[in-house]
C-alpha positions, -999 to +999 in steps of 0.1 A: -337+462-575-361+448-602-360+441-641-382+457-661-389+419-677-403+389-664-389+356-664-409+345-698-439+324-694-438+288-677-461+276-701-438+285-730-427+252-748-412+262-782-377+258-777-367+287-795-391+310-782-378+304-749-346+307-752-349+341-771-370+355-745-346+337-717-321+358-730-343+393-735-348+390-698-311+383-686-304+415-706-328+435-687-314+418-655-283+433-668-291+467-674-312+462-637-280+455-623-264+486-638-290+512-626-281+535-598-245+526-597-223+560-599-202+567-631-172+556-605-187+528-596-195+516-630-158+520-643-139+508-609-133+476-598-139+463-563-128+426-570-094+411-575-099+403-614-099+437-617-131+440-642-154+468-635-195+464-641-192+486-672-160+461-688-188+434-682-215+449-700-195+458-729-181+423-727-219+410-732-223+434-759-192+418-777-199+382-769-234+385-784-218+402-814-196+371-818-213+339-813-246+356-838-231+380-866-195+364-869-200+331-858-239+316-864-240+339-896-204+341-904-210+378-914-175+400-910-171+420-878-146+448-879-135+442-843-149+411-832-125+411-799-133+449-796-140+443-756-102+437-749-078+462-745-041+458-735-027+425-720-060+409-735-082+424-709-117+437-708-111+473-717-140+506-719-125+536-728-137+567-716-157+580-743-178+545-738-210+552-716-236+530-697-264+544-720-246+537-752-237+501-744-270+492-731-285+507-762-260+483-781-266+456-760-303+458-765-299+463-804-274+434-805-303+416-788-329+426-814-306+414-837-302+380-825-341+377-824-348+386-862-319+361-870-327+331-844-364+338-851-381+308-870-348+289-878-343+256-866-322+252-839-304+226-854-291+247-877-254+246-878-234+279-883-223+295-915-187+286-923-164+316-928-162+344-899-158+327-865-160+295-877-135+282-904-145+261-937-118+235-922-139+203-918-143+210-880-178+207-866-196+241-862-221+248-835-256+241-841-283+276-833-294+260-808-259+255-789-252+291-799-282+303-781-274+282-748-239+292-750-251+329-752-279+324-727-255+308-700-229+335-701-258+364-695-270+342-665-233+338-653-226+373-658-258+384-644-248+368-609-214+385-615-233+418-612-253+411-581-223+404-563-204+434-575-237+453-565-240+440-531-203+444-525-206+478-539-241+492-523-255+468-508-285+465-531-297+427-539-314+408-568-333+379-562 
């Protein structure tokens, strides 16, 4: 099983750059994970969390959605939680497929690029949305972007478990 990115250039020093294009290739090491797995497969779980591969990916999808739109920009998001379900669970319904949360995935991630793009990472997130106009500290870009980056890495590993568990098939 391979990405269809590279691990960005060892040689890149802007800060910014790298972690964007960290976080372009832990998506693609995502949707790498994904490939081949059977519609079953994607929506069952073989652990005992109980969170199948395509809860995860809409989870990612979400989790982008919060700590960029509704928290670093404090834009409204109609459903900012909308990756849980009952008992405050990942959920996908069945209508959700592997191609349209990878396209939103990706588009989420475009997103994040034109917004992180050329802004200093110091930064510190809009009040309003995720982040209250209360006197508490808001994140900074750049924590925002490390906070996003570890959960795809974390997540990421998730998947080449499940996939090993599930077919056998490795990552690096």
């Amino acid at each position: 099983m391979t990405s269809s990115l590279s691990e960005p250039d060892q040689q890149l020093s802007d800060s910014n750059a790298l972690l964007l294009d960290y976080l372009d290739y832990y998506r693609s090491v995502v949707g790498a994970r994904l490939e081949g797995l059977s519609e079953a497969e994607l929506r069952v779980s073989g652990l005992p969390s109980g969170w199948s591969p395509l809860e995860l990916l809409k989870h990612l999808v979400y989790m982008e959605q919060r700590w960029l739109r509704w928290g670093f920009l404090g834009e409204p998001v109609p459903a900012p939680w909308g990756d849980r379900g009952p008992e405050d669970r990942w959920h996908v319904g069945p209508e959700e497929t592997l191609a349209d949360l990878l396209t939103a995935l990706h588009a989420g991630g475009a997103y994040t690029r034109t917004v992180a793009s050329g802004v200093p990472l110091s930064t510190v997130a809009a009040a309003g949305g995720r982040f209250p106009d209360d006197g508490t500290p808001r994140p900074t870009l750049g924590w925002i972007l490390f906070h996003v980056l570890q959960e795809y890495a974390r997540h990421a590993g998730h998947l080449d478990i499940v996939r090993e568990l599930t077919d056998g098939v490795t990552g690096e």
